[in-house]
PDB file of N, H, CA, C and O in Angstrom:
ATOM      1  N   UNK A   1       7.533 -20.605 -13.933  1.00  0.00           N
ATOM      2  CA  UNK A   1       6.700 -19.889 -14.887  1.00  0.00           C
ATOM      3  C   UNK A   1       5.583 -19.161 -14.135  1.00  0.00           C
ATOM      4  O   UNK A   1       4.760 -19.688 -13.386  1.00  0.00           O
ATOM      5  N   UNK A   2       5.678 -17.983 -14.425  1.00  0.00           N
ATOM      6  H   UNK A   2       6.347 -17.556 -15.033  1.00  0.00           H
ATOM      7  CA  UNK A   2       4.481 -16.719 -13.874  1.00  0.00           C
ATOM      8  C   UNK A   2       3.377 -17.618 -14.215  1.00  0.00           C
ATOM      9  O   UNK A   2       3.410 -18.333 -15.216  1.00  0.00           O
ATOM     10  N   UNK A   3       2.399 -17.588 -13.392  1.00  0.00           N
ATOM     11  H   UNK A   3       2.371 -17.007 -12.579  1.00  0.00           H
ATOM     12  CA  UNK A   3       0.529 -17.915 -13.851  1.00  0.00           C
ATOM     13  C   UNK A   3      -0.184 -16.365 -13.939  1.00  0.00           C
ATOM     14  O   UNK A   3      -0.018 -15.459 -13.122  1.00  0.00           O
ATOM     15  N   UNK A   4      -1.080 -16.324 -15.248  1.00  0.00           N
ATOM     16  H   UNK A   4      -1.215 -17.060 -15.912  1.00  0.00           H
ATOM     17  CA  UNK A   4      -1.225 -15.113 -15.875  1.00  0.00           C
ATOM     18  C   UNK A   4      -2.034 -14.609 -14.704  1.00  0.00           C
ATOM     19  O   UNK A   4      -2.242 -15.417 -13.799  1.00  0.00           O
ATOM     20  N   UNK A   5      -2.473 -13.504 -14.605  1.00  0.00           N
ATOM     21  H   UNK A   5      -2.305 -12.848 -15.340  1.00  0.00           H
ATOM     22  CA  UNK A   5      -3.352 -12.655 -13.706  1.00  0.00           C
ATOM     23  C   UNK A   5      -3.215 -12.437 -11.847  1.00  0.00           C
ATOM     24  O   UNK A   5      -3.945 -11.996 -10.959  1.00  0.00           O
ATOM     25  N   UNK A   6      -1.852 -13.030 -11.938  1.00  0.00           N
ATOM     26  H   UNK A   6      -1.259 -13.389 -12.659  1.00  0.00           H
ATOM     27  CA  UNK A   6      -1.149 -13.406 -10.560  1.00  0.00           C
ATOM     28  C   UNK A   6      -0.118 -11.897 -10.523  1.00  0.00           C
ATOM     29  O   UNK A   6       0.560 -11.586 -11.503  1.00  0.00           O
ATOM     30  N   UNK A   7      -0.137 -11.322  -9.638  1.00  0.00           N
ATOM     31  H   UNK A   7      -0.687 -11.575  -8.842  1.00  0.00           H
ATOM     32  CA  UNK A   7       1.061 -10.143  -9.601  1.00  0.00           C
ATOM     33  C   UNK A   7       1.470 -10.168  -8.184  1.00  0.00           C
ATOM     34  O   UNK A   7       1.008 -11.108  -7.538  1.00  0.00           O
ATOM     35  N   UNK A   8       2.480  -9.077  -7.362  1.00  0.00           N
ATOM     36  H   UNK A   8       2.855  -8.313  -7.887  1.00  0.00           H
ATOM     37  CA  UNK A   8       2.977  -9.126  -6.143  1.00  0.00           C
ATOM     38  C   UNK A   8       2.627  -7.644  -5.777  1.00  0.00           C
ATOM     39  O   UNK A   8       2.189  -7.045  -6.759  1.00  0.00           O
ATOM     40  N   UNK A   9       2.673  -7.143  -5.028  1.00  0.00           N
ATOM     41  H   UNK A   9       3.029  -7.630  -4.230  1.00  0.00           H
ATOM     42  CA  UNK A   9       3.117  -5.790  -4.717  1.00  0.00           C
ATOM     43  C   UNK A   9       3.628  -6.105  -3.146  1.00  0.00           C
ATOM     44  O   UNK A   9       3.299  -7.194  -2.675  1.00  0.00           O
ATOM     45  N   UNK A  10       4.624  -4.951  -2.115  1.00  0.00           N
ATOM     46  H   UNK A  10       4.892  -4.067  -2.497  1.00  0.00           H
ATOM     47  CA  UNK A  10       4.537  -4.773  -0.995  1.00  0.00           C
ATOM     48  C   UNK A  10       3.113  -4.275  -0.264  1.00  0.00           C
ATOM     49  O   UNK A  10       2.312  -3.382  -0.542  1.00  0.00           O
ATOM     50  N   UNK A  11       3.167  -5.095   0.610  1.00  0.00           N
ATOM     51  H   UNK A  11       3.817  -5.820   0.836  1.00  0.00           H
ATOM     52  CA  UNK A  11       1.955  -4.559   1.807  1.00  0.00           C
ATOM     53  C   UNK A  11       2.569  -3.449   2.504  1.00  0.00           C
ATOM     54  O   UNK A  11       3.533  -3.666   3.238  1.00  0.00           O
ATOM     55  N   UNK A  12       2.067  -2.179   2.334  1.00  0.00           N
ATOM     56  H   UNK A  12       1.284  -2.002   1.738  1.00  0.00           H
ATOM     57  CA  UNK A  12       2.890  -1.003   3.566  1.00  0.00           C
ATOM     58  C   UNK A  12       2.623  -1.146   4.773  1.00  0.00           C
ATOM     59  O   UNK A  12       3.394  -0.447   5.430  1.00  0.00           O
ATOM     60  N   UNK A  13       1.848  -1.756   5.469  1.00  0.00           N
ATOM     61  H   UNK A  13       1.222  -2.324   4.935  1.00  0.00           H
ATOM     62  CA  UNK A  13       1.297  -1.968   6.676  1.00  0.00           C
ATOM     63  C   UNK A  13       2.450  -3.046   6.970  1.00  0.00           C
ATOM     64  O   UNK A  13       3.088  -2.708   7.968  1.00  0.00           O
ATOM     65  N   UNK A  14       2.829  -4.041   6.496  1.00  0.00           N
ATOM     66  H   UNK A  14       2.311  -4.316   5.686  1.00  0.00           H
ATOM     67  CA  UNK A  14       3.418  -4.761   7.145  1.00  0.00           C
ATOM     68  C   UNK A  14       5.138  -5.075   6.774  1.00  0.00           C
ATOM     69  O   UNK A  14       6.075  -5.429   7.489  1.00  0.00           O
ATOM     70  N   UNK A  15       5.038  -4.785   5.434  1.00  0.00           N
ATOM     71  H   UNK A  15       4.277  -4.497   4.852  1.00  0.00           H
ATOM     72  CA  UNK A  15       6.145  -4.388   4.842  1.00  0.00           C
ATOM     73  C   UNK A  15       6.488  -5.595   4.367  1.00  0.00           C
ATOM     74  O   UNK A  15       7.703  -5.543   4.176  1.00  0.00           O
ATOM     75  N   UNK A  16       5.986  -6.887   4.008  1.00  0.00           N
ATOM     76  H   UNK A  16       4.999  -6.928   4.163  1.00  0.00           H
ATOM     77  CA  UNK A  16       6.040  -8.266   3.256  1.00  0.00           C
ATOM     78  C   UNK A  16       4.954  -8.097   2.113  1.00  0.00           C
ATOM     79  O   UNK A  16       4.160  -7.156   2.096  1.00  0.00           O
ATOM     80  N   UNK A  17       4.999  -9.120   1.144  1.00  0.00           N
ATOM     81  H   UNK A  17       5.643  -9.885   1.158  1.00  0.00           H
ATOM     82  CA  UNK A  17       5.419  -8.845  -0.345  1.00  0.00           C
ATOM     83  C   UNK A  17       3.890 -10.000  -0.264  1.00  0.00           C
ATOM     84  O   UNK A  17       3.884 -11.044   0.388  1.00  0.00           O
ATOM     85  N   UNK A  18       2.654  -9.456  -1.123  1.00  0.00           N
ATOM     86  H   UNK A  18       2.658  -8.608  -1.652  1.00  0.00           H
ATOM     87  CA  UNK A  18       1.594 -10.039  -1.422  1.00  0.00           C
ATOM     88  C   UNK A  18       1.504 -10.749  -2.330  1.00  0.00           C
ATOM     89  O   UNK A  18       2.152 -10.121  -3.166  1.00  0.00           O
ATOM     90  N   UNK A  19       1.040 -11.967  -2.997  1.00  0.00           N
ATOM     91  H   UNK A  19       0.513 -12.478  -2.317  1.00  0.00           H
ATOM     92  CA  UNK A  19       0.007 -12.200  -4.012  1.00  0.00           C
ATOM     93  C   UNK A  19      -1.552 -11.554  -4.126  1.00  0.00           C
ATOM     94  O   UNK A  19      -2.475 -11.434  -3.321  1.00  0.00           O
ATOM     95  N   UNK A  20      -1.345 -11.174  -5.669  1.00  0.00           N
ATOM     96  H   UNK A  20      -0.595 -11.272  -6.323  1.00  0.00           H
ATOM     97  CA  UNK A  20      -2.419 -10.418  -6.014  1.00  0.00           C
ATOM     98  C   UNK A  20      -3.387 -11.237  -7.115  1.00  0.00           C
ATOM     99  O   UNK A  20      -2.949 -11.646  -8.190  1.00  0.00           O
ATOM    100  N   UNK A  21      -4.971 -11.434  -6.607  1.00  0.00           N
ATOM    101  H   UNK A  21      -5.327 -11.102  -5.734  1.00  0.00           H
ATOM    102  CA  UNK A  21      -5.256 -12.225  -7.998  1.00  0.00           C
ATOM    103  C   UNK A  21      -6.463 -11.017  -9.159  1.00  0.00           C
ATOM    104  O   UNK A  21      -7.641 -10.660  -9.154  1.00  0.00           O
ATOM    105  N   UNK A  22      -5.431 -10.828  -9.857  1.00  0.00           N
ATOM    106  H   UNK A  22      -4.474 -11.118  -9.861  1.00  0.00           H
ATOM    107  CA  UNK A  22      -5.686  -9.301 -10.685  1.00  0.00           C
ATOM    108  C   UNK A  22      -7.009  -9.692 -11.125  1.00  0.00           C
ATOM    109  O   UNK A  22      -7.776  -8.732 -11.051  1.00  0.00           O
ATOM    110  N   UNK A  23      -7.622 -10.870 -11.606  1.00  0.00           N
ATOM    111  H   UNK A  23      -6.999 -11.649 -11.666  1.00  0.00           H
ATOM    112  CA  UNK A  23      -9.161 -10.840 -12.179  1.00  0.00           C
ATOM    113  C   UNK A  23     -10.019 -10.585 -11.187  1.00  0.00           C
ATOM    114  O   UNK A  23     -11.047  -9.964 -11.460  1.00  0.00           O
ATOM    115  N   UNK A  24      -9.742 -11.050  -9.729  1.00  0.00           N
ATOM    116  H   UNK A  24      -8.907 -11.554  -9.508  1.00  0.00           H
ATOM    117  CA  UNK A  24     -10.747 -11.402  -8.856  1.00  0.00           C
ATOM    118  C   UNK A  24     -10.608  -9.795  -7.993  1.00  0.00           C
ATOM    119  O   UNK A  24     -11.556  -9.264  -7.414  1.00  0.00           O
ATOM    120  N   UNK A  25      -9.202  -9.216  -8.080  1.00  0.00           N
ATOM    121  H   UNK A  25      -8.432  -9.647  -8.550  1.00  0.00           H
ATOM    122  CA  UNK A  25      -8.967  -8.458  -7.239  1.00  0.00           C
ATOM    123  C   UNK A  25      -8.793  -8.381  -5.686  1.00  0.00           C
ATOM    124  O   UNK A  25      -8.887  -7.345  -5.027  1.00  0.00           O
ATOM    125  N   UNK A  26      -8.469  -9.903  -5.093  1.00  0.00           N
ATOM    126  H   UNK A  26      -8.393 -10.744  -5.628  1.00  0.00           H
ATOM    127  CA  UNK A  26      -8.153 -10.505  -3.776  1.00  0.00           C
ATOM    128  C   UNK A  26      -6.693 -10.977  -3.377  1.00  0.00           C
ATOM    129  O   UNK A  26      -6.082 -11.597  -4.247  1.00  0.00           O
ATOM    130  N   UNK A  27      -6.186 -10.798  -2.399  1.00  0.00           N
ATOM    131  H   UNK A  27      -6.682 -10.294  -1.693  1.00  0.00           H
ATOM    132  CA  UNK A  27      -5.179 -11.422  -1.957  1.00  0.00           C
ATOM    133  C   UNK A  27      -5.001 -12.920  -1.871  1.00  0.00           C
ATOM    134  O   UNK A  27      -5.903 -13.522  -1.288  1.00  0.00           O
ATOM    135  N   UNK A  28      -4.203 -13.478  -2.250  1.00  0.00           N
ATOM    136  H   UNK A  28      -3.470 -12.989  -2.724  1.00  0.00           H
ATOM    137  CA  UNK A  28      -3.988 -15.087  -2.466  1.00  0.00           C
ATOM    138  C   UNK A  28      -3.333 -15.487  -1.285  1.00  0.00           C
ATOM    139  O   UNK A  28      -3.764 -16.313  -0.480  1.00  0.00           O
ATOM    140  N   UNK A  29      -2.149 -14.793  -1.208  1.00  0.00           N
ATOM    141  H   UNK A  29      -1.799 -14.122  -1.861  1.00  0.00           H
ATOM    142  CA  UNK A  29      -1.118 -15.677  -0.209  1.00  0.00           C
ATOM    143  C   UNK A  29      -0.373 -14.166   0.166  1.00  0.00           C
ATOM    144  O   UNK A  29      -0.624 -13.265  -0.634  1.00  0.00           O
ATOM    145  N   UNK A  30       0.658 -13.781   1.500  1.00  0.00           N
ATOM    146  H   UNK A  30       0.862 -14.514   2.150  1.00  0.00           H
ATOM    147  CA  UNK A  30       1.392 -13.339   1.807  1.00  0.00           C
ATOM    148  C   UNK A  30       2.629 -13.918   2.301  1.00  0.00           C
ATOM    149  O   UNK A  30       2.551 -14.717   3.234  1.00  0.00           O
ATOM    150  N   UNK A  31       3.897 -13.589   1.746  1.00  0.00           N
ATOM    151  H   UNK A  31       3.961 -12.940   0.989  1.00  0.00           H
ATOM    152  CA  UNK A  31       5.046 -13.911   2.123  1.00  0.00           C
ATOM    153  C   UNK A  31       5.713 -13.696   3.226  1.00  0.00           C
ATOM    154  O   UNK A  31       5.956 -12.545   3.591  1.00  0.00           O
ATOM    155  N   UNK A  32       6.181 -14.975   4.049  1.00  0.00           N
ATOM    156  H   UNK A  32       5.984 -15.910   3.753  1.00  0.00           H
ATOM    157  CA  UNK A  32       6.259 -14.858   5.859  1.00  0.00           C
ATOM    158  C   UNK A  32       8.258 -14.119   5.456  1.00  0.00           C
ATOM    159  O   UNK A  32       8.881 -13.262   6.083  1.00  0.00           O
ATOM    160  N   UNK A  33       8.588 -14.745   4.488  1.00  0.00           N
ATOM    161  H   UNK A  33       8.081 -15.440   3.979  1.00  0.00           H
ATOM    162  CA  UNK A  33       9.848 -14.724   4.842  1.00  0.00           C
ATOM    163  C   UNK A  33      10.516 -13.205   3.668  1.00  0.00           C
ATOM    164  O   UNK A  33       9.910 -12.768   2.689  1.00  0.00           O
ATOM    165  N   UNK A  34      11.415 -12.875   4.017  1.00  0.00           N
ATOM    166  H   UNK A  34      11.908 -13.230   4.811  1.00  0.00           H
ATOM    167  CA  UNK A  34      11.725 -11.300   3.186  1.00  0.00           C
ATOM    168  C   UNK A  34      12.530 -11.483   1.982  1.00  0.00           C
ATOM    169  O   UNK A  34      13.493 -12.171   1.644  1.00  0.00           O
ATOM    170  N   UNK A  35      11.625 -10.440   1.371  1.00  0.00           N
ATOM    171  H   UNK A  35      10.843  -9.881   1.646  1.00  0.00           H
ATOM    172  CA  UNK A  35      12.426  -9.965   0.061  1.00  0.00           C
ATOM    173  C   UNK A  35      10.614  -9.895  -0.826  1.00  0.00           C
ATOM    174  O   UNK A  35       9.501  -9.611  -0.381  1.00  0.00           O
ATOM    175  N   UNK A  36      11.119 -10.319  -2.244  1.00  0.00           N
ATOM    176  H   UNK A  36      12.023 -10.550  -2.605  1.00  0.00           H
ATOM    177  CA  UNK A  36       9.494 -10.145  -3.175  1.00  0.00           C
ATOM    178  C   UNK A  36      10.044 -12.012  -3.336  1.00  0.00           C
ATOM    179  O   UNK A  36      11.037 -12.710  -3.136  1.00  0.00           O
ATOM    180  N   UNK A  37       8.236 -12.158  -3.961  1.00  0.00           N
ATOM    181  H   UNK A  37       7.429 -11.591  -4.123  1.00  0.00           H
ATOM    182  CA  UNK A  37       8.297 -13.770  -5.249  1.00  0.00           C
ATOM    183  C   UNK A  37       9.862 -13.669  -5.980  1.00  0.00           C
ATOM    184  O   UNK A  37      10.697 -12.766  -5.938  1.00  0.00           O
ATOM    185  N   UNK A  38       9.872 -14.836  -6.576  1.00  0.00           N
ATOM    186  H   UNK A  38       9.194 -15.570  -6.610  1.00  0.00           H
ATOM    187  CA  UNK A  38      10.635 -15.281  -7.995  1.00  0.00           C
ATOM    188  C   UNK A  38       9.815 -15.559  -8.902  1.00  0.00           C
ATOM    189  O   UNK A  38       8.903 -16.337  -8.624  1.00  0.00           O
ATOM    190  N   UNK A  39       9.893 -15.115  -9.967  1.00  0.00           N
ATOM    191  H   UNK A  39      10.634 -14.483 -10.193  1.00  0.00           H
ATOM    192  CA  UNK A  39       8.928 -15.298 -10.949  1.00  0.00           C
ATOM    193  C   UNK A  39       7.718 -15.130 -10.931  1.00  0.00           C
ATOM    194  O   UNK A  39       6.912 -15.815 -11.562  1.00  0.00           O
ATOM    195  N   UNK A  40       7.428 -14.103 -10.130  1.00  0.00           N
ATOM    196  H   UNK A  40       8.083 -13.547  -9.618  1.00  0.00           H
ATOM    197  CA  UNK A  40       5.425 -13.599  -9.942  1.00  0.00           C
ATOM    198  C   UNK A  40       6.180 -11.502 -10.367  1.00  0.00           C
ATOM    199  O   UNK A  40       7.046 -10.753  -9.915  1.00  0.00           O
ATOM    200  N   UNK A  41       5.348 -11.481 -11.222  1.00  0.00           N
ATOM    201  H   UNK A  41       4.644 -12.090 -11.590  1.00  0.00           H
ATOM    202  CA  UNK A  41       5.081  -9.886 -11.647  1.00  0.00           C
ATOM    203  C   UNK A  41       5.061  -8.726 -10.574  1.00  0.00           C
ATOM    204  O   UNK A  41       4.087  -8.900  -9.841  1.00  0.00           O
ATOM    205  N   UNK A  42       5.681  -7.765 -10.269  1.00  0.00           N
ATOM    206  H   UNK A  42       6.472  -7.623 -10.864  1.00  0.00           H
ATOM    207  CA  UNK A  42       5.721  -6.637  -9.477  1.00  0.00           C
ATOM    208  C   UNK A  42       4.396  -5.904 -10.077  1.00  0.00           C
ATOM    209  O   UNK A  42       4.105  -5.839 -11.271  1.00  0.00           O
ATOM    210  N   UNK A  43       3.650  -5.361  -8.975  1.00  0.00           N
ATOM    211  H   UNK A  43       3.886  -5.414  -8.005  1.00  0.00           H
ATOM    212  CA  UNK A  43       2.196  -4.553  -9.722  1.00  0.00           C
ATOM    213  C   UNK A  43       2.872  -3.292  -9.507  1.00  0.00           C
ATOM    214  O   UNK A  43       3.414  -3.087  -8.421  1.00  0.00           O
ATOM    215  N   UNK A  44       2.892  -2.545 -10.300  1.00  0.00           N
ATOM    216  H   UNK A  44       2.452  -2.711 -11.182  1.00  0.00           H
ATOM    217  CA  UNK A  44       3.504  -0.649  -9.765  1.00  0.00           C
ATOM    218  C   UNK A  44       2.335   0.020  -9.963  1.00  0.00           C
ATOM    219  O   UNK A  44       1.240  -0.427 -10.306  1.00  0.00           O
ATOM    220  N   UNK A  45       2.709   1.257  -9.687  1.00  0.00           N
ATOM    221  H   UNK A  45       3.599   1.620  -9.408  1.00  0.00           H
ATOM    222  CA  UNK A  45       1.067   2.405  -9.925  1.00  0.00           C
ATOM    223  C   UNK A  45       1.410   2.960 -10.809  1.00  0.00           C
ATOM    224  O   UNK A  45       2.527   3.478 -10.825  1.00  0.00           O
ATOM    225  N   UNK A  46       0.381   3.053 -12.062  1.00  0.00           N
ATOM    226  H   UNK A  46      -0.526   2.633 -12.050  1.00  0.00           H
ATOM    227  CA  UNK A  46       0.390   3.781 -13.465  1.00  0.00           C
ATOM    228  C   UNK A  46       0.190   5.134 -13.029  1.00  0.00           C
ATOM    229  O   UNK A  46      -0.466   5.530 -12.066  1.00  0.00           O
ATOM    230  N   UNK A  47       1.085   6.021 -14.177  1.00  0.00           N
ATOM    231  H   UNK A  47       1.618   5.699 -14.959  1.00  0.00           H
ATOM    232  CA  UNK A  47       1.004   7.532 -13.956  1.00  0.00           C
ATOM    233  C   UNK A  47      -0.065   7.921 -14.855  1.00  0.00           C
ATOM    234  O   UNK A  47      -0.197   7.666 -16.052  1.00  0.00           O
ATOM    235  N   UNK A  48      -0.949   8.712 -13.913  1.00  0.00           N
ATOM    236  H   UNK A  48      -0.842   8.919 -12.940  1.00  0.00           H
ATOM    237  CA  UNK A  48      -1.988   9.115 -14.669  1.00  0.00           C
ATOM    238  C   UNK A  48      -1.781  10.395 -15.545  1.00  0.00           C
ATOM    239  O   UNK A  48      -2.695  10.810 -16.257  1.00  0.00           O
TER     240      UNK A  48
END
């Protein structure tokens, strides 16, 4: 189960897959091993 305000996106610099903590706006954790989370939210960029 997703925990609310938790999302992922790719890091382009390194090309592994972040935790994002959307209230605080800080990185939580980065993923050593490849691919994205299971069950954590993809963040995309809204079209303005």
């Amino acid at each position: 189960m997703a925990k609310k305000g938790i999302g992922q996106t790719k890091n382009p610099r390194t090309g592994k897959y972040v935790k994002i903590d959307r209230d605080k706006g800080r990185i939580v954790s980065t993923k050593k091993s490849p691919g994205p989370y299971k069950n954590v939210p993809v963040i995309r960029k809204t079209k303005d």
